[in-house]
N, C-alpha and C positions, 0 to 999 in steps of 0.2 A: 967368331962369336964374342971373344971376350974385347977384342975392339970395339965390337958395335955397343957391348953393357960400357965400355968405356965412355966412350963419347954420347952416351946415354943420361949417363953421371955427370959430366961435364955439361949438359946443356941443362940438367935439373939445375949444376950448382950455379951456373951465368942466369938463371933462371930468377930462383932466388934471390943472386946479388942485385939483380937490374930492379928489383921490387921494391929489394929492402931500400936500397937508393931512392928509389922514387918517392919511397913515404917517406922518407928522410927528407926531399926537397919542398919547401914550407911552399904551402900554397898559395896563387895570387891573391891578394883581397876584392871581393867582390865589389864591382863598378862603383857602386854607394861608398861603401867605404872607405873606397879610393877619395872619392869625392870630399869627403869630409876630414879626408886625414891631408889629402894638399890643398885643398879650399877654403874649408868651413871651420876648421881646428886655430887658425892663425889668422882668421878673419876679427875685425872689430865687432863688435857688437854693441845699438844703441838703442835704451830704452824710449820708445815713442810716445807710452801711456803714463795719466795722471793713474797717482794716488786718491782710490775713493776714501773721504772723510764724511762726518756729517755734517760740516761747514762748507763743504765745494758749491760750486756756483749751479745753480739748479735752475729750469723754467719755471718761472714764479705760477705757471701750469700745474705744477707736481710740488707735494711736502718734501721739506729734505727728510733725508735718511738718520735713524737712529741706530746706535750702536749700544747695545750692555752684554752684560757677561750671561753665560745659560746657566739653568738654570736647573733642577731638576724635577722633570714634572709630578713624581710622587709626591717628592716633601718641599717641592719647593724654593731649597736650598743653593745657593750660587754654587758651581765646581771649584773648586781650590787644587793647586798642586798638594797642600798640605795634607788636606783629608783625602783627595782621589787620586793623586798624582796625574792630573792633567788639570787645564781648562780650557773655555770652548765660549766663543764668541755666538749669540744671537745679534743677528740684522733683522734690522725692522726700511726695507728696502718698497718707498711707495710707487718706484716707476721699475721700468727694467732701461730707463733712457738715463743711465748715469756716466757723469765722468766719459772718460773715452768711450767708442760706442764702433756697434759695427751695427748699419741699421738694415736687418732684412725689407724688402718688399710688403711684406703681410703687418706693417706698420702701418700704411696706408694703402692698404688694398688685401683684405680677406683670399681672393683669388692665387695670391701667388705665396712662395713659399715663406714660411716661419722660421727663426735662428735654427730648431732644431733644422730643419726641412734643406740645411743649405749643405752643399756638396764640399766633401772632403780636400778636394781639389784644390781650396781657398788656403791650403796651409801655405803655400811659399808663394811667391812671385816675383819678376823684378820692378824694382820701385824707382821711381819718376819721379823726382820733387820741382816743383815748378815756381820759382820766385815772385811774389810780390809785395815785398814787403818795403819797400821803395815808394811803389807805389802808395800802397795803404799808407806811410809817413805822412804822405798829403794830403788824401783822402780818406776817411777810418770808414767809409762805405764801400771805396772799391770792390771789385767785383771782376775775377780772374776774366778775359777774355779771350776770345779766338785767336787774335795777330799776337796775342802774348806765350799762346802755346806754339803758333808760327815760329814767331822768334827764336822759343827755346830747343823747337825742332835747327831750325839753323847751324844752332851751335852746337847741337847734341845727336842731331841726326834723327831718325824717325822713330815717334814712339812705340813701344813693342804691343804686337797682338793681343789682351789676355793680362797683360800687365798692370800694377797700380800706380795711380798718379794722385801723391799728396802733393796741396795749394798749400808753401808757407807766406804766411801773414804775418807770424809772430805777434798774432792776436795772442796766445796762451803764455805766454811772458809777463804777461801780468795777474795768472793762476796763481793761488786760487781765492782771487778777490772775489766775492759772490755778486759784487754790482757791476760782473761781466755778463751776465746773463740775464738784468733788464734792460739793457741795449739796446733801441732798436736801429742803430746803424751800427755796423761793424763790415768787417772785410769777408765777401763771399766769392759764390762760383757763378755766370750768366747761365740761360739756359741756354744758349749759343753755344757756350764753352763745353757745357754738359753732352750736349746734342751732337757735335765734332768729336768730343773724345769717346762717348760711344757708339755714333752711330759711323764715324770717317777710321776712327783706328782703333776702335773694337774692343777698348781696354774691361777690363775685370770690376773695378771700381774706382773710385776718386775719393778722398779722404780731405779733408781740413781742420780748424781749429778752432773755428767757432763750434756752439752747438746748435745750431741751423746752417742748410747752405747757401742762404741769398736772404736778405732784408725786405724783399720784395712785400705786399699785403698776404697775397694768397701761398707766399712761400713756394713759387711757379715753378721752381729748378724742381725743390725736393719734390713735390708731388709729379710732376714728372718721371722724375728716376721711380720714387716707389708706386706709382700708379702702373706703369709700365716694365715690373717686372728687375729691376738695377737694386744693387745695396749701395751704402755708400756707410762709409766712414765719418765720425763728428768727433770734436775733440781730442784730437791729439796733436803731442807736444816734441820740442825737441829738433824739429824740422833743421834750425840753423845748425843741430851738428850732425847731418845726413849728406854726403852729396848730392848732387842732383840727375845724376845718371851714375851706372856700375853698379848699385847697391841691391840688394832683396830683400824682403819686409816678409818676418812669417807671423803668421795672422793662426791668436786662438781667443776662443769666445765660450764661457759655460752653453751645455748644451741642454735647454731649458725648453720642456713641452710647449708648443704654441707660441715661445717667446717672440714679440714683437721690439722688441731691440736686447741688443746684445753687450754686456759690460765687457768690452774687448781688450785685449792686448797684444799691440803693436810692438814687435823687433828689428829694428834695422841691420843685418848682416853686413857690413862694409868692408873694403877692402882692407889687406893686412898693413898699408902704409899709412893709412885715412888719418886723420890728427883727434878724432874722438872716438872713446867707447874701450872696451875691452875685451882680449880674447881670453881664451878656455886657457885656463893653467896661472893665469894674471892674477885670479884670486884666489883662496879656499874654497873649495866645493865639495870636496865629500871624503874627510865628514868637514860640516861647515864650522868656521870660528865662534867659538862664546863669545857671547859680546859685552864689551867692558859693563853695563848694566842689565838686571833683568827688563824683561818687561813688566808693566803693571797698569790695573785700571786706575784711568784717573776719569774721577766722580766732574771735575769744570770741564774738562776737555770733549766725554763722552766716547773716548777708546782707550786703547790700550798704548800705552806710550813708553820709551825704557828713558 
C-alpha cells in the first residue's frame, strides 16, 4: 500500500513539473505576427499620396478647397491652445475628388457600390508598377498599352490575380502646379489596356497619376471601369521610388456615407533591401519627436504651417 501512495505522489509531483514547464515555454507567435515580425517590421515603406492643400491642382469642374481654424459654434470664437488647450481645423472640401483618390463605381453609376459600400478586403495587395515614362518623354499624351503590359509580363512574369497595378508616368513630378489639371493632353491608360488587366488577369484596380484616366472626349477607359462596376485609383505620387514587381500597396480611405470618390492613401511596403522608404524603428514613433517649430495658422497661405 504505501508503494502504491508512493508512486502515487511521484506521478502528482512529474505531474506538476511537466505543467509548470510547459507554461514556462513561451508560446509560438500567432501566423500574422510571425508575418510582421520577419516581413513587414524591416520592410521599406513608401509614401504614394499628395498632400491636400488648398492650392493643389483641382478640375477646373470643382472650387478648390478652403482651409481655417474652427471655430466655436456658441460664441463663435477660434479654439486656441491658449484658452482651450487644443485646436481644430474646419475644411471647407467642394468635391470628394481631391488629391489622391481611390474612385468607387457609384461615381459614375448609382447602381454599384459607394466608398462607404466597398469591401474591407482592399486593405493590402501586391503592387504592380508598370513603366511609361519613357514613353510619355516623347509623347505627354501617351496612353499605357496592351504589348506594354506584354512586355512588362516578360520580364516580371505574370501579373497576380486580385492585385494592383499603378501606370508610372511621372506626370505628378511636377505637383503641385495647379496648370496640371487644365491639360487636356497628359499621359493615360487605353481602354484596351484597362479591358486586358481586368478582364485577361483579373486584377483589383489600376491606379495613375494623372487625375483622369485617358484624354479621350467622352473619358472612354474611366466610364468604362465605373459604368461597369471597377474602382480605380487617380493621382498618386512617388511611383519612381516603388519597384515594379515584389512590393504591396495598403490602401486606406475616410469612410464617408454615399461617398463617390474617396481622399485615399497610398503605401508602398518594399522590400527590406529596396533603395527608398523607411522601416519601423528608422524613425520616432511613439511617442513621436517635437518638432524644432510649432505649428501655426498662417492667414497668406490658408493652413496651418510650422
Amino acid at each position: 500500500m504505501k508503494r502504491f501512495r508512493l508512486l502515487g505522489m511521484i506521478t502528482f509531483f512529474c505531474l506538476i513539473i511537466s505543467c509548470s514547464l510547459a507554461l514556462a515555454q513561451p508560446k509560438p507567435q500567432p501566423p500574422l505576427w510571425q508575418v510582421y515580425q520577419q516581413s513587414l517590421k524591416s520592410a521599406k515603406y513608401v509614401d504614394l499620396t499628395h498632400t491636400i492643400t488648398p492650392t493643389i491642382p483641382v478640375w477646373t469642374g470643382f472650387a478648390a478647397a478652403k482651409f481655417s481654424p474652427t471655430t466655436d459654434p456658441k460664441t463663435s470664437k477660434i479654439y486656441t491652445y491658449s484658452a482651450d488647450g487644443f485646436e481644430a481645423t474646419h475644411y471647407d472640401l467642394p468635391t470628394d475628388q481631391l488629391g489622391t483618390q481611390l474612385d468607387p463605381p457609384a461615381h459614375w453609376n448609382p447602381d454599384y457600390p459607394a466608398i462607404d459600400e466597398l469591401p474591407p478586403t482592399f486593405a493590402v495587395r501586391p503592387l504592380v508598377v508598370i513603366p511609361i515614362q519613357d514613353k510619355v518623354a516623347q509623347d505627354p499624351n501617351y496612353h499605357l498599352q496592351v504589348q506594354d503590359i506584354v512586355n512588362w509580363e516578360k520580364q516580371h512574369g505574370r501579373i497576380p490575380q486580385g492585385s494592383v497595378v499603378f501606370v508610372r508616368s511621372d506626370w505628378s513630378k511636377e505637383w503641385p502646379n495647379p496648370a496640371l489639371a487644365t491639360r487636356t493632353k497628359f499621359p493615360g491608360v487605353s481602354l484596351g489596356a484597362l479591358k486586358f488587366l481586368h478582364l485577361e488577369r483579373e486584377i483589383l484596380f489600376h491606379g495613375h497619376e494623372p487625375l483622369d484616366t485617358d484624354s479621350t472626349p467622352t473619358l472612354e477607359g474611366e466610364a468604362w471601369l465605373l459604368k461597369n462596376g471597377y474602382t480605380q485609383a487617380e493621382g498618386v505620387a512617388n511611383l519612381d521610388q516603388v519597384p515594379e514587381t515584389g512590393a504591396l500597396v495598403v490602401i486606406g480611405y475616410p469612410k464617408f456615407q454615399g461617398g463617390l470618390g474617396g481622399y485615399a492613401r497610398y503605401i508602398a511596403i518594399c522590400p527590406p533591401s529596396w533603395k527608398y522608404g523607411v522601416s519601423v524603428g528608422q524613425l520616432p514613433e511613439s511617442p513621436l519627436p517635437q518638432a524644432a517649430k510649432p505649428l501655426h495658422w498662417d492667414q497668406q497661405l490658408g493652413m496651418r504651417v510650422r
